[in-house]
N, C-alpha and C positions, 0 to 999 in steps of 0.2 A: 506493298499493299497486299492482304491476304482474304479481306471480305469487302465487297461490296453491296452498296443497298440504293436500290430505286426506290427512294422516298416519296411515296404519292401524297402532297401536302394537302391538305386542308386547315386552311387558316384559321380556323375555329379552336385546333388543337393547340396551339402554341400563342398566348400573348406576349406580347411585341410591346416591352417596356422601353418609351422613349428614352427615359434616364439614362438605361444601360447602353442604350444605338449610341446616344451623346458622347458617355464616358469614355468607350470603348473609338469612336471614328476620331478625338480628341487626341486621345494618346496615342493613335497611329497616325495622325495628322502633325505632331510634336518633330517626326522624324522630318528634316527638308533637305531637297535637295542642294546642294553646297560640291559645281565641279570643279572647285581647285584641291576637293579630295580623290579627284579621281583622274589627276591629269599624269602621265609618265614623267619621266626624266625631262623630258625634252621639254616640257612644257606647253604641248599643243597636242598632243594626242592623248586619246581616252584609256585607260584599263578598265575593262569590262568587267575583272575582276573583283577589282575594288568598290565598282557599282556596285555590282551582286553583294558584296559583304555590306556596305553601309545602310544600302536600303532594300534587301531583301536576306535580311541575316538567320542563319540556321537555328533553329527553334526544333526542340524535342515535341513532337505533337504524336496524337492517337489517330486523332480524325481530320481528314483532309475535306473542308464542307465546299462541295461545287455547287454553283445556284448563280441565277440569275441576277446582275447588277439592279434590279427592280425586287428584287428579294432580299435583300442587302440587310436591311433592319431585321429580316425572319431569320438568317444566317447568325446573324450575331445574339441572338437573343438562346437558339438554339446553344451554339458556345457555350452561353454564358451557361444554360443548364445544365452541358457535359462538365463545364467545371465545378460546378457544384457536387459532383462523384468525383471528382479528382483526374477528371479525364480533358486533358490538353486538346484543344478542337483548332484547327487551320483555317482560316477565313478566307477561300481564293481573293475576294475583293479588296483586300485590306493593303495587297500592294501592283493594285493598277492606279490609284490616285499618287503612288511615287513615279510608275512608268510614264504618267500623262505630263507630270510635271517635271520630271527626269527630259524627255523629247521638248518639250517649248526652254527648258534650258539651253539644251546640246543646238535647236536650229537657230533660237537666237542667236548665239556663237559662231555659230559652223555654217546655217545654209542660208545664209542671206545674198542677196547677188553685187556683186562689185560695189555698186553704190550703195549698197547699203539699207534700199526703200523697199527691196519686194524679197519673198521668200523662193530659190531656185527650187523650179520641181524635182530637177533629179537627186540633187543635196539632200532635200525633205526626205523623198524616197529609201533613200540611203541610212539615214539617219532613222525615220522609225522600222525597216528591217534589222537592224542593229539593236535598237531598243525592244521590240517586240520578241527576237531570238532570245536578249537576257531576259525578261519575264516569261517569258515559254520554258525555258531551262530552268527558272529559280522554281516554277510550281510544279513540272516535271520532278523535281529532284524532293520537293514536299508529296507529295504523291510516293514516291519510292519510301519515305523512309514512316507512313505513316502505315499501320496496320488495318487503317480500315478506310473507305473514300462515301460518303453519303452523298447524292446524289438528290438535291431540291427538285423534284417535276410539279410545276406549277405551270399554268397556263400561261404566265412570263418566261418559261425557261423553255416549253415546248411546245409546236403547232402541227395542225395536221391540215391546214387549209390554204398552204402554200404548195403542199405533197402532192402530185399527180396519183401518184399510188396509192395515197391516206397514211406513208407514214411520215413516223413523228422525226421533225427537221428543228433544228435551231435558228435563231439567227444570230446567235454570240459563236464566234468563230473559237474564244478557248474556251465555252463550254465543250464545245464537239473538239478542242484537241485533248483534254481534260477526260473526256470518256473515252475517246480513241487510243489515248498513251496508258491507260489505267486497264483497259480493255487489250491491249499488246501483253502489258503486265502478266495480266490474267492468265492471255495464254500459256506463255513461257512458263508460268510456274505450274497450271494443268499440265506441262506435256507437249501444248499443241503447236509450239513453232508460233513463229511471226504471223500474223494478219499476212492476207495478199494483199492489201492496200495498202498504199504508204498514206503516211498522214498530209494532207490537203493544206495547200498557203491559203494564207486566208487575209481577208480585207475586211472592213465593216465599211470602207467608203461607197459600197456599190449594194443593193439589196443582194445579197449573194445570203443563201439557206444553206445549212451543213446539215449531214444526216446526225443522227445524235443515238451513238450505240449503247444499248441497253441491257444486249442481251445474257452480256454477264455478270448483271446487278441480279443480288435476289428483289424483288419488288417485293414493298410491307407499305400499307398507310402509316401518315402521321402519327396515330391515334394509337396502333399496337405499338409502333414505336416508341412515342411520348412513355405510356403504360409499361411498358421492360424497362426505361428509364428512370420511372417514378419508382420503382420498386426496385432497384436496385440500392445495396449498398455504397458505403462511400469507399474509393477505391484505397484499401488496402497497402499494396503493392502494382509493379509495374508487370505483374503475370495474370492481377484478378480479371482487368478489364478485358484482356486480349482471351483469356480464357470463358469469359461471360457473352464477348463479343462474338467468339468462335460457335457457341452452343445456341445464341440466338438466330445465328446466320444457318445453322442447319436447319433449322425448325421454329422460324419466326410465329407461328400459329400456336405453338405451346402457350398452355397456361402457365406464365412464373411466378 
């Protein structure tokens, strides 16, 4: 990842074609989870591996789009108009509906109690740290290999009325690991070493808020964004976008 952008949405900018939320949540809904493809030799234990390839398989992309699970339709709509330049967009949300159905497979199986009737807490436990680490590592590893990470802030994705301070906190635990891992990035490639904070476990069972770092996005509105978009060519080659992406990220305020 070599530019990031603090996209400040306005919903106004961007219509939200049902058809396309439809076609697009259909064909990633096509993919189901099936773990007698992911069981070892033995016949009872899991390759995490083989998860990650089946249902979270490697895809050439440009833009890694992080947004709020209530954003979801603006996310995919946005996609749809970088592909319309020729430019490959990442949907983070398009595989947590594998991860959610991936875990009620694996404790069906795996964390039930002796008889059969109730789910054991510590098995559950077990089971989504497991499942949660491979979705944390498949979007990490999209994150790394995409040139650019767009950043949805809508009032779904950030609050300031949970913050004693007044700053801006999430309550999606991979959003804030999605900026935080993207934000490590950043550093390393300026220069500046590791973050002094490691990145935070996180739960969504408890109201638990994460900070949600920003400070190494460039912030641009929807609207100048949308507008360098619209007036962009259609992508050429695999040098024009990352070369158009680099020029806008210097100086999103130009007129193009």
């Amino acid at each position: 990842m070599h530019y990031g952008f603090n996209l400040a949405l306005d919903r106004k900018d961007l219509h939200v074609s049902e058809t396309i939320v439809d076609a697009h949540t259909k064909s990633v809904n096509a993919k189901r989870v099936d773990l007698g493809k992911y069981l070892m030799n033995d016949g009872n234990s899991i390759d995490a591996n083989l998860i990650a390839e089946h249902l979270f398989p490697k895809v050439n992309c440009d833009v890694f789009i992080s947004h709020s699970y209530n954003d979801q339709g603006i996310a995919i709509q946005l996609a749809h108009e970088l592909k319309k330049k020729g430019v490959n967009a990442f949907v983070d949300s398009v595989v947590w509906g594998s991860s959610y159905e991936l875990l009620s497979v694996i404790d069906n199986k795996y964390s039930k109690t002796d008889d059969g009737q109730h789910f054991d807490y510590q098995r559950r436990n077990r089971s989504t740290a497991h499942v949660h680490m491979i979705l944390a590592t498949a979007l990490q590893k999209m994150i790394m290999e995409s040139s650019t990470l767009l950043f949805l802030n809508t009032d779904r994705s950030v609050s300031t009325k949970r913050s004693v301070q007044g700053n801006n906190m999430t309550h999606s635990p991979w959003i804030h690991m999605e900026l935080m891992f993207s934000q490590m990035i950043w550093e390393l490639e300026h220069g500046r070493g590791m973050l002094d904070s490691a990145m935070e476990s996180y739960s969504t069972a408890a109201p638990v808020y994460h900070s949600v770092p920003t400070e190494h996005l460039k912030s641009v509105s929807s609207s100048r964004f949308m507008n360098w978009l619209k007036d962009r060519p259609d992508r050429r080659d695999g040098a024009e976008f990352n070369k158009a992406i680099q020029n806008f990220h210097a100086n999103p305020n130009r007129v193009y």
